[in-house]
Wavefront OBJ file of the C-alpha trace (Angstrom):
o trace
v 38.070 49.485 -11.986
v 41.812 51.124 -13.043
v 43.973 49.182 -14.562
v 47.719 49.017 -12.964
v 49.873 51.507 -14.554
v 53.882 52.353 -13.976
v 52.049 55.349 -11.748
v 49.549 52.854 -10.330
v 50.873 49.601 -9.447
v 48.080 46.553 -8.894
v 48.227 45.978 -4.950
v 49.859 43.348 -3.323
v 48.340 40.538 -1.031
v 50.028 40.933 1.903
v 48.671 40.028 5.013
v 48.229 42.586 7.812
v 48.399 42.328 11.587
v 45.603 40.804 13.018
v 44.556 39.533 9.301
v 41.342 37.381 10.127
v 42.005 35.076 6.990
v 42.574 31.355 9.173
v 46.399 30.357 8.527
v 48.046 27.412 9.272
v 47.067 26.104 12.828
v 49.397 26.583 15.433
v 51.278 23.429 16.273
v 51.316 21.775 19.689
v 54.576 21.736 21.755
v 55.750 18.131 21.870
v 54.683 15.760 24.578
v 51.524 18.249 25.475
v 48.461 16.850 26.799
v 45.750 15.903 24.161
v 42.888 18.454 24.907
v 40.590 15.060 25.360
v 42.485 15.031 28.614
v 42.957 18.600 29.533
v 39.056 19.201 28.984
v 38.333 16.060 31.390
v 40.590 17.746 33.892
v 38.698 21.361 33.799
v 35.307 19.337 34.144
v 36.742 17.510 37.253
v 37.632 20.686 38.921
v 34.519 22.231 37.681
v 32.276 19.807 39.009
v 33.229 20.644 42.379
v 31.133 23.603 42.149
v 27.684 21.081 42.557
v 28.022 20.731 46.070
v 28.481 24.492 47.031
v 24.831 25.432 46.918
v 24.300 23.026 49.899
v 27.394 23.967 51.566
v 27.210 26.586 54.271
v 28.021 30.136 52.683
v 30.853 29.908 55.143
v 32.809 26.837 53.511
v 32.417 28.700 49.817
v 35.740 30.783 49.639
v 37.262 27.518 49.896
v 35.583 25.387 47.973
v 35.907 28.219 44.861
v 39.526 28.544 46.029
v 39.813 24.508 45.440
v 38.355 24.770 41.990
v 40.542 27.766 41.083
v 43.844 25.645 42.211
v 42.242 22.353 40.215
v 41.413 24.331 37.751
v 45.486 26.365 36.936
v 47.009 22.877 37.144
v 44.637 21.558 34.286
v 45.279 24.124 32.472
v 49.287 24.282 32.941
v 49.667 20.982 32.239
v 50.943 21.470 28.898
v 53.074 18.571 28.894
v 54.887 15.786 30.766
v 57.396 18.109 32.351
v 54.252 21.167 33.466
v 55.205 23.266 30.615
v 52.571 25.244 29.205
v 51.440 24.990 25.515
v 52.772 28.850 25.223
v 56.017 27.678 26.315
v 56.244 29.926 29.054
l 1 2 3 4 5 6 7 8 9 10 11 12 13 14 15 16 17 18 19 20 21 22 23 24 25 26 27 28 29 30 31 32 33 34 35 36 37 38 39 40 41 42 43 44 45 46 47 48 49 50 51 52 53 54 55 56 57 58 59 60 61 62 63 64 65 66 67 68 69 70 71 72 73 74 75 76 77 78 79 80 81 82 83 84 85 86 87 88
């Protein structure tokens, strides 16, 4: 290996973009749902997918379209006042 030099200085440690070295984790918003509850809320809606093997084919748009609906509000209930965890 070189040793630095004025013409060759040792490199830096500066993280890039996209750097896959873990960092700090990213803090949740304040008053956000624990993800206990928001993962008990996606396997509610989810579970309403049992029944729609025994459902006429008919009835299935709707059912999915229920468990898509279920399944936005779990997940955009970041907090108390619907605010998601992005803060959008």
């Amino acid at each position: 290996m070189t040793d630095p030099s004025p013409d060759r200085p040792a490199p830096r440690a500066v993280p890039l973009p996209g750097d896959p070295r873990p960092g700090p984790p990213p803090s949740a918003p304040a008053g956000a749902r624990p993800v206990e509850a928001v993962r008990a809320s996606v396997e509610r809606a989810v579970a309403g997918l049992d029944a729609v093997a025994g459902r006429p084919v008919a009835e299935h748009v709707a059912a999915f379209e229920a468990v898509h609906a279920a399944l936005g509000e779990a997940l955009a209930a970041g907090g108390p006042s619907g605010d998601q965890p992005d803060g959008r």
